[in-house]
C-alpha positions as CSV (number, residue, x, y, z in Angstrom):
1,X,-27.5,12.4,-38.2
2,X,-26.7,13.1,-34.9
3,X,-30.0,13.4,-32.4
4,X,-28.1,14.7,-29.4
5,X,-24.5,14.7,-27.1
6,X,-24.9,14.3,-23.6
7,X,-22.0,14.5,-21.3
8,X,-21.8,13.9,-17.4
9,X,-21.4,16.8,-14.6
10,X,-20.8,16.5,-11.2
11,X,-21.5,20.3,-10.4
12,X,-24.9,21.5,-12.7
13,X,-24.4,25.0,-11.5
14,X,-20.5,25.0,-12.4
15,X,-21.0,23.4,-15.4
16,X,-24.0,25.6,-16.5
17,X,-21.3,28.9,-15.9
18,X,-19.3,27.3,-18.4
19,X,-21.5,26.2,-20.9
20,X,-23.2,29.8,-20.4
21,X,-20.0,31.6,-21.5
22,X,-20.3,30.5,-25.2
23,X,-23.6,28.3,-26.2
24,X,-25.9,31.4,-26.0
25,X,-23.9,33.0,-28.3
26,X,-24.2,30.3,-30.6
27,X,-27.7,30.7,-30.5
28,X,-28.3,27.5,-28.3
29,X,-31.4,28.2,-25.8
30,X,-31.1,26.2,-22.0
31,X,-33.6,24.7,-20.0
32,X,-32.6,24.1,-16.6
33,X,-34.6,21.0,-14.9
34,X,-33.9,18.3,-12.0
35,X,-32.5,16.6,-14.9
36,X,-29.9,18.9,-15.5
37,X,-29.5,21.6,-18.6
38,X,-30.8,21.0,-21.8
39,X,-29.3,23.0,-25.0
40,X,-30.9,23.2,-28.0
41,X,-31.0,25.5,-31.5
42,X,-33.9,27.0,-32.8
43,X,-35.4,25.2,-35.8
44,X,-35.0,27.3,-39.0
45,X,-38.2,27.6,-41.6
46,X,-38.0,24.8,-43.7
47,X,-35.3,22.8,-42.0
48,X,-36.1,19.2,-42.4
49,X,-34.0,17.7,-40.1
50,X,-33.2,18.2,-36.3
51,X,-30.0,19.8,-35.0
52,X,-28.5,18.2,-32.2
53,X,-29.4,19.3,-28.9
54,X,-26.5,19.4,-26.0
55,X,-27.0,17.8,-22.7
56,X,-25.1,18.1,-19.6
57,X,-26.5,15.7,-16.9
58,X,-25.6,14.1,-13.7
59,X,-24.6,10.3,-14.5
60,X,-27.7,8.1,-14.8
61,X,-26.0,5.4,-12.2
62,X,-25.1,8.1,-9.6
63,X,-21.5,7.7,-10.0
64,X,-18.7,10.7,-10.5
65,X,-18.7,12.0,-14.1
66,X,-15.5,11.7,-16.2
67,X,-14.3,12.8,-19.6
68,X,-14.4,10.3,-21.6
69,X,-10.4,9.6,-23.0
70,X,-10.7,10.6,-26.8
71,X,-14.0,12.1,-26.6
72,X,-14.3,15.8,-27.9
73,X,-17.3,18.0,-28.8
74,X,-16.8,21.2,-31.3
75,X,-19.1,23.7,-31.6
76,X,-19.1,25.6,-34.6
77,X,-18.6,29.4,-34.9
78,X,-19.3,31.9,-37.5
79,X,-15.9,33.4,-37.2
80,X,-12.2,33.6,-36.3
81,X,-12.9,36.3,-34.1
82,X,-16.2,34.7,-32.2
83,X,-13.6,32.0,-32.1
84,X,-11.3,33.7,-30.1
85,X,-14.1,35.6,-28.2
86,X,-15.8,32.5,-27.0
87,X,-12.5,31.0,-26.3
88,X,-11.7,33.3,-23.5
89,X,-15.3,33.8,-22.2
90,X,-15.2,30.5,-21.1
91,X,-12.3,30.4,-19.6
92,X,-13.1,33.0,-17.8
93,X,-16.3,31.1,-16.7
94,X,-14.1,27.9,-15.2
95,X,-12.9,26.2,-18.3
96,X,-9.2,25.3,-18.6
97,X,-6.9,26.1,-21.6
98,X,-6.0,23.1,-23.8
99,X,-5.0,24.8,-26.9
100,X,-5.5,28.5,-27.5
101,X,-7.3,29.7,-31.0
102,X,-5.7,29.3,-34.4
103,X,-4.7,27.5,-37.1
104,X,-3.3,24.2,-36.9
105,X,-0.5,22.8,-39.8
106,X,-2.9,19.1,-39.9
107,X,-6.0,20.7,-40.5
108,X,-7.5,22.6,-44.0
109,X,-5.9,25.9,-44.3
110,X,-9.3,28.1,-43.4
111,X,-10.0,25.7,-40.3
112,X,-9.6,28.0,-37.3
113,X,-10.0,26.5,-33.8
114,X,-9.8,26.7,-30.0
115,X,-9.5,23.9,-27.7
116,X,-11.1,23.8,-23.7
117,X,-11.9,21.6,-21.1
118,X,-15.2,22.4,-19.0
119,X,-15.2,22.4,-15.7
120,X,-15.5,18.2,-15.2
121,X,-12.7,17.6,-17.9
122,X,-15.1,17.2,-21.2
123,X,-12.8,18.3,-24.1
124,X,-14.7,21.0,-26.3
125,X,-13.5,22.5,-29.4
126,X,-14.8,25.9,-31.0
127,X,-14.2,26.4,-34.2
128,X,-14.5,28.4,-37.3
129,X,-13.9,27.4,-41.3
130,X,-15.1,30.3,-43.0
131,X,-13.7,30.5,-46.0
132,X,-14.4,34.6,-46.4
133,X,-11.7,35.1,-43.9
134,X,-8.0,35.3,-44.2
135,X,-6.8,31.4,-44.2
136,X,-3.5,30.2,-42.4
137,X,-1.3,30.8,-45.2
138,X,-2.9,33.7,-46.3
């Protein structure tokens, strides 16, 4: 399991624009500290296990953040459409394109995703695969 994702930001209040544009929606709640922003999910009754919180940081040696090459967070969504929504939201908020919402040929047919880069170059991916919606060959 997964305890938490932490990536690097050289900009906290860029970064938290971004991150605002979408995580909220996914029912992540922020804390803001001289740490930097921590994201996490609300614990459900019963859940035995802990989700994984989000952290964006400034580096622990003081250096510039990068993206790291072949690293890639995805975020789940509930739908095709919240896909889409969230998608443009945060690009909006300072994110860059780097694939727009839909189905992709190598993936399952109900897998539904959008690809971003925040603000310092972390690839994200938001994605839906519910199978109640129309699938890509449906």
């Amino acid at each position: 399991m997964i305890a938490y994702v932490t990536v690097g930001a050289d900009d906290i209040a860029r970064a938290k624009r971004f991150y605002a544009a979408f995580l909220p929606a996914l029912e992540y709640r922020v804390e803001e500290g001289p740490e930097g922003l921590s994201y996490t999910l609300p614990a459900q009754p019963g859940q035995s296990v802990a989700l994984p919180d989000f952290y964006v940081k400034p580096t622990f040696d003081g250096g510039p953040a990068t993206a790291g090459n072949g690293a890639m967070i995805a975020f789940e969504a509930g739908s095709q459409k919240l896909v889409r929504d969230l998608h443009a939201a945060a690009l909006a908020a300072g994110g860059f394109d780097e694939g727009q919402p839909g189905f992709r040929d190598s993936y399952g047919p109900h897998f539904y995703v959008g690809y971003l880069r925040d603000p310092q170059g972390n690839k994200i991916a938001l994605f839906s695969s519910n199978s109640d919606e129309p699938g890509r060959d449906e």
